[in-house]
MDAnalysis code that builds the backbone (N, CA, C; Angstrom):
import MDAnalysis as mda
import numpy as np

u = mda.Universe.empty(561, n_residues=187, atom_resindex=np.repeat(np.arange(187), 3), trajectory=True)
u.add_TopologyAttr("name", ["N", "CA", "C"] * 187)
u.add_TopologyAttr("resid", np.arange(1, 188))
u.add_TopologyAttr("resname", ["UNK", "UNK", "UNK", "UNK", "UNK", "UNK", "UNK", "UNK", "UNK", "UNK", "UNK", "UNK", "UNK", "UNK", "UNK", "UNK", "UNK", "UNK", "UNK", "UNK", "UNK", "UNK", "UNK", "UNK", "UNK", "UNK", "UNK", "UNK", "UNK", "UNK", "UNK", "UNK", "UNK", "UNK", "UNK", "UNK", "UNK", "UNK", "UNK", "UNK", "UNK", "UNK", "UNK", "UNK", "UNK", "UNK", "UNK", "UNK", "UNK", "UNK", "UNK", "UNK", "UNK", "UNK", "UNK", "UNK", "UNK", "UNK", "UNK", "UNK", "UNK", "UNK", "UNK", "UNK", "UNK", "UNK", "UNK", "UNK", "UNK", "UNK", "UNK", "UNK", "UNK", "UNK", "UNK", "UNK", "UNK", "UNK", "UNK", "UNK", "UNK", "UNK", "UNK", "UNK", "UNK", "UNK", "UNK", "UNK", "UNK", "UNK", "UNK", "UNK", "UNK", "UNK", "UNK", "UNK", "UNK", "UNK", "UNK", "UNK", "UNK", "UNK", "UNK", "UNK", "UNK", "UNK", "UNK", "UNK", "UNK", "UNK", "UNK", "UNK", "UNK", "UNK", "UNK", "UNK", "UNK", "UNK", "UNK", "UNK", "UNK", "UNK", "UNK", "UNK", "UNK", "UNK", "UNK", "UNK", "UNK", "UNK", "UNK", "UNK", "UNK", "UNK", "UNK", "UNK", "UNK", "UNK", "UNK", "UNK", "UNK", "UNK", "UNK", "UNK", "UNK", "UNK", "UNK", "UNK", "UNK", "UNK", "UNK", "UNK", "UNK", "UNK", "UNK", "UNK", "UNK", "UNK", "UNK", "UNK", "UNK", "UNK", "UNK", "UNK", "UNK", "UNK", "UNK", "UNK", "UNK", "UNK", "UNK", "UNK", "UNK", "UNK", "UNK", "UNK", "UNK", "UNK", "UNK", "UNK", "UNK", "UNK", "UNK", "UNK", "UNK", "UNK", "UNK"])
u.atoms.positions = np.array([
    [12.473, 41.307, -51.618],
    [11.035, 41.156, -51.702],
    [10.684, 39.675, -51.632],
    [9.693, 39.146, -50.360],
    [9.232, 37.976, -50.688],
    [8.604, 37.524, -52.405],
    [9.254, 36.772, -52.656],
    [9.055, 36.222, -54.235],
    [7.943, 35.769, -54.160],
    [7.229, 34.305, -53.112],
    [6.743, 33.691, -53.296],
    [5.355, 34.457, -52.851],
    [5.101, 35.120, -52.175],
    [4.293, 36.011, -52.067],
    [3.970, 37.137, -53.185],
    [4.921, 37.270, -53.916],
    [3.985, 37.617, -55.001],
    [3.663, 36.862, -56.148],
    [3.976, 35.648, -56.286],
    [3.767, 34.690, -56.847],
    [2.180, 34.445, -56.846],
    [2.120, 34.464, -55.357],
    [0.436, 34.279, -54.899],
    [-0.233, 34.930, -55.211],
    [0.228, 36.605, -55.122],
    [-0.628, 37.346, -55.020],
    [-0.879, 37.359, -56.883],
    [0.230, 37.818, -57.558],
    [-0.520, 37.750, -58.667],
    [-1.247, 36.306, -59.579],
    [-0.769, 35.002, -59.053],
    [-1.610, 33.951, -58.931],
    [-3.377, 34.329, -58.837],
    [-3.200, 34.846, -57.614],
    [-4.586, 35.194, -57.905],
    [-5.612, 36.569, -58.457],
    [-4.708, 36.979, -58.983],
    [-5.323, 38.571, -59.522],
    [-4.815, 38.726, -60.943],
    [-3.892, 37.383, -61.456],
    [-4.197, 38.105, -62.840],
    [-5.487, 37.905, -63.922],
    [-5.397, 38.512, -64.314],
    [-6.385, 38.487, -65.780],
    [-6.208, 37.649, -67.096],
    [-7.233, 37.265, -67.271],
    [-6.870, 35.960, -68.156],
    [-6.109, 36.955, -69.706],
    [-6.038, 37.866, -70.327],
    [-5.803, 38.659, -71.014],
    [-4.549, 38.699, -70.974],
    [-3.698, 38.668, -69.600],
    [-2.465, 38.623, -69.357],
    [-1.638, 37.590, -69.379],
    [-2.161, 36.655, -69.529],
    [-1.680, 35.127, -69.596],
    [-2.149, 34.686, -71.144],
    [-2.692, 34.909, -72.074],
    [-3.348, 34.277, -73.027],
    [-2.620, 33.452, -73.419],
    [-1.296, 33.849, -74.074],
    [-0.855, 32.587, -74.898],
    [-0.054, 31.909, -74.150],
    [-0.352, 31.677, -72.734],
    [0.345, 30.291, -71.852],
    [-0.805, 29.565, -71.874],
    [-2.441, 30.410, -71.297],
    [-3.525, 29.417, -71.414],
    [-3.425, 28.590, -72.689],
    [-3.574, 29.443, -74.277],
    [-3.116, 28.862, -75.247],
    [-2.333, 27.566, -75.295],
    [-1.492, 27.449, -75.137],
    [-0.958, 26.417, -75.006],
    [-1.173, 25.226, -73.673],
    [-1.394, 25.730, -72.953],
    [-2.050, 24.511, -72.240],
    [-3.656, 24.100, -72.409],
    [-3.772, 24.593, -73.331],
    [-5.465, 24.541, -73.877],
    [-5.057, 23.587, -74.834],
    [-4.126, 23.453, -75.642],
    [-3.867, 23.111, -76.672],
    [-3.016, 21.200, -76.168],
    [-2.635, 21.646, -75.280],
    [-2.030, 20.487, -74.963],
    [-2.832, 18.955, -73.904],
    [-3.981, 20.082, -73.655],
    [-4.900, 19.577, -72.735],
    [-5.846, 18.802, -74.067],
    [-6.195, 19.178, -75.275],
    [-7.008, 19.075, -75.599],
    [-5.877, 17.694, -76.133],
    [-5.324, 17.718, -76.453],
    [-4.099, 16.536, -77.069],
    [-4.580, 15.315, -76.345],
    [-4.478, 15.213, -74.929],
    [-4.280, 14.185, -73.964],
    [-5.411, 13.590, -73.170],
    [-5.528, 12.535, -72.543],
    [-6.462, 12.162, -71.967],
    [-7.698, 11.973, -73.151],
    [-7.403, 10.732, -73.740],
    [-8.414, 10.867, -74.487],
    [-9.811, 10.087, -73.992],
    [-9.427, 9.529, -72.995],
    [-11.251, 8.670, -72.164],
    [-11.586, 9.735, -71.662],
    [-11.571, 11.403, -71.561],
    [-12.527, 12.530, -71.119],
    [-13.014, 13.151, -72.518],
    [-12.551, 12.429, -73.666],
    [-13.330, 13.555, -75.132],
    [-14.168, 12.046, -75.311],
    [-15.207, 13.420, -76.372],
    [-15.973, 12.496, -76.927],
    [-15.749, 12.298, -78.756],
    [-14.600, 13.619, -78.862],
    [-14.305, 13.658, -80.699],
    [-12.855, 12.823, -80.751],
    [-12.460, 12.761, -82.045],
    [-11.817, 12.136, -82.550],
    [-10.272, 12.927, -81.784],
    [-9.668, 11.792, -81.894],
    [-7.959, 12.718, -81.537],
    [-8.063, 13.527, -82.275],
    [-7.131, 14.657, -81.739],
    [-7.234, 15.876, -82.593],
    [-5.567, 15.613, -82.745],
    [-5.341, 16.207, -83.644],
    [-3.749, 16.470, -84.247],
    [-3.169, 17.918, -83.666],
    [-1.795, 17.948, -83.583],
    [-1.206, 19.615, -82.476],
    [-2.052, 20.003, -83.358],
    [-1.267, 20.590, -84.774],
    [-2.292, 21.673, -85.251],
    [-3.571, 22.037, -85.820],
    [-4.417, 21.113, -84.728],
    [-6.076, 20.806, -84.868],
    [-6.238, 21.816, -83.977],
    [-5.217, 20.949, -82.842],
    [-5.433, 21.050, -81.394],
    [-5.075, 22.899, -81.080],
    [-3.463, 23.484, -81.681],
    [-3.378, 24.628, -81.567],
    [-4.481, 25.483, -81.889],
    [-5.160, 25.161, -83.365],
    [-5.982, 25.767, -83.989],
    [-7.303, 26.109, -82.935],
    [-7.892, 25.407, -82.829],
    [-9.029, 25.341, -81.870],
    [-8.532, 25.899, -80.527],
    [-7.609, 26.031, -79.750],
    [-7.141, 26.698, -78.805],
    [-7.164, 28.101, -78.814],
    [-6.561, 28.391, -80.313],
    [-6.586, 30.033, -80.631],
    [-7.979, 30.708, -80.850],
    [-8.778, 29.741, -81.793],
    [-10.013, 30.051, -81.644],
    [-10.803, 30.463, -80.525],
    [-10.096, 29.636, -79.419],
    [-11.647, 29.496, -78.198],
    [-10.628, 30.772, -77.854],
    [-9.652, 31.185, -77.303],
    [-8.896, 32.449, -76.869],
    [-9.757, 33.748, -77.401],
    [-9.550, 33.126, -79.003],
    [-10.361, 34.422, -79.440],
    [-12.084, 34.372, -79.698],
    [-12.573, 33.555, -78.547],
    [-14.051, 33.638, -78.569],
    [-14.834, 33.258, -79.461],
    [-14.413, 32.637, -80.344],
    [-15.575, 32.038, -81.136],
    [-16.290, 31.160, -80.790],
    [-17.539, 31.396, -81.110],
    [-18.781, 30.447, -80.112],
    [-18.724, 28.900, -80.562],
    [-18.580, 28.623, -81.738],
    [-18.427, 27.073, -82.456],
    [-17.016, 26.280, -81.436],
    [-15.921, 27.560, -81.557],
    [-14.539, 26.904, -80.798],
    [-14.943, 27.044, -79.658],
    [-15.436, 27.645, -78.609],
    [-16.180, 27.535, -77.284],
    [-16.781, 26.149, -76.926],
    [-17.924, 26.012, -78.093],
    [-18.786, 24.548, -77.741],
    [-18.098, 23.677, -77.809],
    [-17.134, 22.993, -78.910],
    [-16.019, 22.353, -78.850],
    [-15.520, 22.076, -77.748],
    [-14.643, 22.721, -77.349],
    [-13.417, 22.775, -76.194],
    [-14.503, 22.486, -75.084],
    [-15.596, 22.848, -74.594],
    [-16.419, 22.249, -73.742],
    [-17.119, 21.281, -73.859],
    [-16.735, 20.677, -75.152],
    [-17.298, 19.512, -75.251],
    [-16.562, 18.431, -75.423],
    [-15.344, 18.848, -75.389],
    [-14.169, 17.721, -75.399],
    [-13.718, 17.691, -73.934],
    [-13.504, 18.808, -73.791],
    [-13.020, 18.995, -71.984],
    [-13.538, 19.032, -71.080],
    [-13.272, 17.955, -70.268],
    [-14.458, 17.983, -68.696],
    [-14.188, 19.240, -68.388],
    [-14.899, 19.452, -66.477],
    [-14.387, 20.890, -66.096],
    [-12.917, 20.732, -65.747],
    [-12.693, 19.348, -64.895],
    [-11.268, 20.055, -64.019],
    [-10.252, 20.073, -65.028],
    [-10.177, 19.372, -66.548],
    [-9.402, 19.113, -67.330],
    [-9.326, 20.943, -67.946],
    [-10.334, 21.449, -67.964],
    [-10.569, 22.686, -68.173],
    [-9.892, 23.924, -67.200],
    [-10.155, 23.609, -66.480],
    [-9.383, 24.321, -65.050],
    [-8.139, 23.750, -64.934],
    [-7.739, 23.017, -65.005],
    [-6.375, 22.436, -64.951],
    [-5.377, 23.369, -65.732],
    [-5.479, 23.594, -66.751],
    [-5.399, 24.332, -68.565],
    [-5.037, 25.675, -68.206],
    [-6.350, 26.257, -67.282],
    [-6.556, 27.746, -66.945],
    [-5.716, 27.813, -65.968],
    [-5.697, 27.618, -64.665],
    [-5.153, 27.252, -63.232],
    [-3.308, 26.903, -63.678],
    [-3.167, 26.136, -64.406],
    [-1.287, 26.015, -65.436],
    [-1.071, 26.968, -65.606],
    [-1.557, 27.770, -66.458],
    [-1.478, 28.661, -67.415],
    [-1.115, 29.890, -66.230],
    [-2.360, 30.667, -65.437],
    [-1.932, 31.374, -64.328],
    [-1.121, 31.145, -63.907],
    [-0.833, 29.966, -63.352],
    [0.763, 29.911, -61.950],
    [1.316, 30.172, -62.574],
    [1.869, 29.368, -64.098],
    [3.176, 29.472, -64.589],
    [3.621, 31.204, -64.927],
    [2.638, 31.922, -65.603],
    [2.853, 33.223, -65.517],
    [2.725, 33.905, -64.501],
    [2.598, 33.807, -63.279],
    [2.817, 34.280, -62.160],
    [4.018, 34.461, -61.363],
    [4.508, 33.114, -61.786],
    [5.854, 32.541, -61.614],
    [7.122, 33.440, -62.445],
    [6.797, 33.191, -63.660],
    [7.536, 33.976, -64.614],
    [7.822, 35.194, -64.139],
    [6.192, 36.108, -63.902],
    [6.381, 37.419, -63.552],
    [7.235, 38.010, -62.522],
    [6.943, 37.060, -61.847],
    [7.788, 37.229, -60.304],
    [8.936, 36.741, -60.491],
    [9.661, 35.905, -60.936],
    [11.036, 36.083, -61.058],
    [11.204, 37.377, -62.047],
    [10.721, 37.795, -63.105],
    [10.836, 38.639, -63.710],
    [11.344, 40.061, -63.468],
    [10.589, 39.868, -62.190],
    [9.841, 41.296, -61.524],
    [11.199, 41.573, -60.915],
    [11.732, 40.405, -59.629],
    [12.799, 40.444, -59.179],
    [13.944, 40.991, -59.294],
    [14.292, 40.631, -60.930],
    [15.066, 40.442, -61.629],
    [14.726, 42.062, -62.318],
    [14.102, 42.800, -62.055],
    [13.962, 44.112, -62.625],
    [13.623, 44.544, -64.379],
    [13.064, 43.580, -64.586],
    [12.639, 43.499, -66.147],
    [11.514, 44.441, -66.262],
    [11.589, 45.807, -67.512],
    [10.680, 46.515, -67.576],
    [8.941, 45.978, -67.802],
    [9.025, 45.163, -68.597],
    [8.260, 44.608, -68.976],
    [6.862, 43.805, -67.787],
    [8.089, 43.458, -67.020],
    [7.324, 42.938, -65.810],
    [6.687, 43.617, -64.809],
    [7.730, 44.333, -64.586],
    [7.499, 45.963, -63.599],
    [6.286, 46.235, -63.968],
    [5.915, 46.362, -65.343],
    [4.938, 47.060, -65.842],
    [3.508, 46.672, -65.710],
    [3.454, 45.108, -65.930],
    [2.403, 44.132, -65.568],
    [2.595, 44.396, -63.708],
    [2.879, 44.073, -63.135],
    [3.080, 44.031, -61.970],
    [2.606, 44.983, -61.146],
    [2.923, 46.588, -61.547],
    [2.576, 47.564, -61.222],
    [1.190, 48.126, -61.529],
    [0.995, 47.198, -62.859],
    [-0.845, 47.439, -63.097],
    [-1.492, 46.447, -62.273],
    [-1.053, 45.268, -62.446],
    [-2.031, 44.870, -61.620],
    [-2.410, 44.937, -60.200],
    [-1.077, 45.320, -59.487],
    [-1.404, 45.953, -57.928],
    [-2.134, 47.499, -58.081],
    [-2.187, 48.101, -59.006],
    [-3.075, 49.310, -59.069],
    [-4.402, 49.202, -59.211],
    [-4.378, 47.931, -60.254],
    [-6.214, 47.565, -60.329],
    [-6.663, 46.618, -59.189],
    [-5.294, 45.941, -58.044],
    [-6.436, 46.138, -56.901],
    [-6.418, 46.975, -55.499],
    [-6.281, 47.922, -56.609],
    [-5.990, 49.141, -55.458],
    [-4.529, 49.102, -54.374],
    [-3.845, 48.844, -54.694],
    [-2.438, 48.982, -53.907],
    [-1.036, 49.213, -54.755],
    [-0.066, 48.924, -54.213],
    [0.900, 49.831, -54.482],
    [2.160, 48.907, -54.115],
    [3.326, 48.474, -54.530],
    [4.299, 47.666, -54.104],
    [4.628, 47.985, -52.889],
    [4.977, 49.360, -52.586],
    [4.957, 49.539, -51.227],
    [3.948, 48.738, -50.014],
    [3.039, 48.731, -50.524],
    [1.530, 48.346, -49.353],
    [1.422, 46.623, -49.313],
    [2.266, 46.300, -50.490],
    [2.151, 45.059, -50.930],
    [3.546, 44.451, -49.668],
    [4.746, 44.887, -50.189],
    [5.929, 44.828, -49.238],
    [5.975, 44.846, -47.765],
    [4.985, 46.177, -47.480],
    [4.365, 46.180, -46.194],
    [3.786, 44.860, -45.153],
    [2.957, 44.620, -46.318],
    [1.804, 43.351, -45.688],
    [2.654, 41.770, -45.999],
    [3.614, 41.763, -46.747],
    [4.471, 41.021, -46.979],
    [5.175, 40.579, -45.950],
    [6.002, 41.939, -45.371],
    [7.022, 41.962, -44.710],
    [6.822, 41.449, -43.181],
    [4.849, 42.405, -42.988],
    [3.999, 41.653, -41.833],
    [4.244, 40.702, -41.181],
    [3.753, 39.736, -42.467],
    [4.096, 37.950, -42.421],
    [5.684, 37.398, -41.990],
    [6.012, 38.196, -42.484],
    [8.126, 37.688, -42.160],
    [8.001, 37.838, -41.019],
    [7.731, 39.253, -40.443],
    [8.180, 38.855, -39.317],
    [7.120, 38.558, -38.096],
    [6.265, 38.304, -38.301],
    [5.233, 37.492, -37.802],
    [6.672, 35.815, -37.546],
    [6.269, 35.350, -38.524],
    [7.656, 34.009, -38.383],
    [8.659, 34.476, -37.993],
    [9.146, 35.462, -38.024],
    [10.612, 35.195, -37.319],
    [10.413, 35.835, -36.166],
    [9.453, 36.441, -35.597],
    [9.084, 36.340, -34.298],
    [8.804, 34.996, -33.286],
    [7.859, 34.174, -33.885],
    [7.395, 33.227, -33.372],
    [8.570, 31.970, -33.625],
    [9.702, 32.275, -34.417],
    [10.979, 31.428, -34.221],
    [11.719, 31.736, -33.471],
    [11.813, 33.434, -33.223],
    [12.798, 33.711, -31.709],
    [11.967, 33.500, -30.501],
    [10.497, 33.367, -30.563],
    [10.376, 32.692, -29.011],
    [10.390, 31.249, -28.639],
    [10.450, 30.528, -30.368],
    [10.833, 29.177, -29.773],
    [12.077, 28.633, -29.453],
    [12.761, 29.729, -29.837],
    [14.243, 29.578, -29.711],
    [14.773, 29.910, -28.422],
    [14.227, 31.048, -27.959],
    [14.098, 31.552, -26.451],
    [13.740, 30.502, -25.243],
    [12.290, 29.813, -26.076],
    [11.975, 28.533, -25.171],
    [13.588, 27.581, -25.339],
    [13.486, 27.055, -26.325],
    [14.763, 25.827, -26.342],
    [16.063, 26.267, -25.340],
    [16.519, 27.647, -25.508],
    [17.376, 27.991, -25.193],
    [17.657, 27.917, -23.250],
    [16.141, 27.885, -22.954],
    [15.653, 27.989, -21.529],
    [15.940, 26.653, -20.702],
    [14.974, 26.113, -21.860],
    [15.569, 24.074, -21.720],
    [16.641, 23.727, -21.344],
    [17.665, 24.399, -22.628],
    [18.980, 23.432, -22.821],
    [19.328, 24.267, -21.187],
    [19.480, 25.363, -21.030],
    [19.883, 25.611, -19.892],
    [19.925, 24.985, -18.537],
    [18.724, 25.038, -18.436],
    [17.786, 23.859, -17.146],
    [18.822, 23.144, -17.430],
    [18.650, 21.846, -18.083],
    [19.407, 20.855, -18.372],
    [20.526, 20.760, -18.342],
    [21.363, 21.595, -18.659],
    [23.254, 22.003, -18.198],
    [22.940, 22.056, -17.229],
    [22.136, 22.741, -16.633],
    [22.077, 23.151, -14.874],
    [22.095, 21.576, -14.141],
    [21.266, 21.400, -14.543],
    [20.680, 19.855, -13.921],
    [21.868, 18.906, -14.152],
    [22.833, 18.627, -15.213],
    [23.664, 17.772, -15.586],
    [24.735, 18.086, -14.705],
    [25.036, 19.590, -13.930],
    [26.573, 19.779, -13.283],
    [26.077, 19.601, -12.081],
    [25.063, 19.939, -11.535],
    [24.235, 19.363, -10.413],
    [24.624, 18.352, -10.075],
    [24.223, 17.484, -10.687],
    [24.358, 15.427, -10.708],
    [26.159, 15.271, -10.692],
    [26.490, 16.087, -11.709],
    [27.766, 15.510, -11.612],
    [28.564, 16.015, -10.580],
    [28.330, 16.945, -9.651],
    [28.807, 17.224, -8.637],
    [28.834, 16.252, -7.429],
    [27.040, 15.670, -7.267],
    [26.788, 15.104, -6.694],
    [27.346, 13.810, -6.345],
    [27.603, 13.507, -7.711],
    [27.963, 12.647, -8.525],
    [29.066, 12.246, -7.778],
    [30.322, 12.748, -8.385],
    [31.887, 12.838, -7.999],
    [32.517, 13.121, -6.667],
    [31.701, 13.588, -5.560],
    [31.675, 13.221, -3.942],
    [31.179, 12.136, -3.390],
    [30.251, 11.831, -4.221],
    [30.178, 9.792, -4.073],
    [30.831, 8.996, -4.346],
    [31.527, 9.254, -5.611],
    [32.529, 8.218, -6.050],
    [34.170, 8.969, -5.242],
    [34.083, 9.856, -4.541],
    [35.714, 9.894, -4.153],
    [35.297, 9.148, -2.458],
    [34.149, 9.565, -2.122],
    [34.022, 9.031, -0.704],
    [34.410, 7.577, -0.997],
    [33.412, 6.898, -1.524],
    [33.627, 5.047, -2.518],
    [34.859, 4.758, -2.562],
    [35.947, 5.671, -3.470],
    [37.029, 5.037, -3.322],
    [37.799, 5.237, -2.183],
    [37.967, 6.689, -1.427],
    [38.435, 6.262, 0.006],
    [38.156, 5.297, 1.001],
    [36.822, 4.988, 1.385],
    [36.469, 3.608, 1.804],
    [37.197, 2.204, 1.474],
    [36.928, 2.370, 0.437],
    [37.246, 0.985, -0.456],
    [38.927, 1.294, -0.102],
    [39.775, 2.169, -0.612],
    [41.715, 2.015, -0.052],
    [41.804, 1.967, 1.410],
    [41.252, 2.050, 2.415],
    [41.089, 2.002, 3.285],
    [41.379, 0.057, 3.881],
    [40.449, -0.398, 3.228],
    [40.084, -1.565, 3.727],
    [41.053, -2.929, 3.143],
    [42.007, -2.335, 1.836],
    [43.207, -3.202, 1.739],
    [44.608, -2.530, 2.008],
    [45.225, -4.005, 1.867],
    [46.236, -3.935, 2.280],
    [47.572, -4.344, 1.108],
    [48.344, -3.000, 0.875],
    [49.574, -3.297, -0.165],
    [50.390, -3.994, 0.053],
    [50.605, -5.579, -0.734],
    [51.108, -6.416, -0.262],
    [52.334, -5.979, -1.776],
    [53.965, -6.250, -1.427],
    [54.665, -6.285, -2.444],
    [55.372, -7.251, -2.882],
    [55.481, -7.783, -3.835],
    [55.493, -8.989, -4.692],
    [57.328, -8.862, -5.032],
    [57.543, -10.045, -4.860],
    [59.658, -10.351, -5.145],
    [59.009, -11.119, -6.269],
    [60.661, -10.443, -7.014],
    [60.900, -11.012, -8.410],
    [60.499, -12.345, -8.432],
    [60.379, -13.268, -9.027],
    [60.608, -14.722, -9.163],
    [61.969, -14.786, -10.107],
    [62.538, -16.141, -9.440],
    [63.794, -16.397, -9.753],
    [63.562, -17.315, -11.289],
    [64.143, -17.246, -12.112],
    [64.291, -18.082, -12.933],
    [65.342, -18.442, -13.046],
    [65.131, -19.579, -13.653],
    [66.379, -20.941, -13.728],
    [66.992, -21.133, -15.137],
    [68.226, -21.357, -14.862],
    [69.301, -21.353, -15.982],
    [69.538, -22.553, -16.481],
    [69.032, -23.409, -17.429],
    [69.817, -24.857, -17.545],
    [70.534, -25.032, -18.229],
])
């Protein structure tokens, strides 16, 4: 099963309900850092946890807070963490055949109307969508390199009846002269 494709897909379809205590904690850690975007005092972790759990669990005081310490994207940042990383999780999870995951996994392709099968399907689409469009570039290259062998024994044919004519010419026009020992002298 493409992994990373369902990475995406439940990236974008889970429910914040399903992620809570990853948002949790990156709520909590967000609210820690960057302190030139707050306008309250550093908060301490377990200020910071505290008020995290709160806004999770909707309380309107921990709501105004956390939006009043946290710009938006610092806010989305928090939320947007929180999703991938459990998306991520799930999907190796899922892979990996963990009931638990199966279970999330299988609800949430039901609540948007599909089915792992339909999911695999439209998955699988995409694969070979690419590995189509890699065997015709491969088909092209393969066409190339051909040409090009073609073209290279060509030349070198051409090639090597020039250079034998060249050197017959050329032995032609001297003459093997043979060379006596030289004598050397004994003193």
């Amino acid at each position: 099963m493409p992994k990373r494709a369902l990475e995406f897909f439940l990236n974008k379809h889970l429910y914040c309900d399903e992620y809570q205590e990853l948002f949790e904690e990156h709520l909590a850690e967000s609210l820690q850092k960057d302190p030139e975007y707050r306008t309250d005092e550093d908060l301490t972790e377990d200020a910071a946890q505290s008020l995290a759990h709160r806004y999770v669990q909707d309380e309107p005081d921990a709501v105004d807070a956390v939006h009043r310490i946290l710009d938006d994207a610092d806010f989305d940042n928090a939320l947007g963490g929180a999703r991938l990383v459990k998306a991520k999780e799930l999907a190796h999870d899922y892979m990996r055949r963990k009931p638990g995951a199966i279970e999330v996994v299988d609800k949430v392709l039901a609540r948007e109307g599909s089915s792992i099968d339909a999911f695999m399907v439209r998955a699988m689409t995409n694969i070979m969508d690419n590995i189509d469009r890699i065997d015709r570039l491969a088909a092209i290259a393969e066409t190339r390199r051909n040409a090009t062998l073609r073209e290279i024994h060509r030349r070198r044919v051409a090639l090597g009846q020039a250079l034998r004519q060249q050197v017959q010419e050329v032995e032609g026009e001297f003459e093997v002269i043979e060379t006596t020992p030289a004598v050397t002298s004994v003193a």
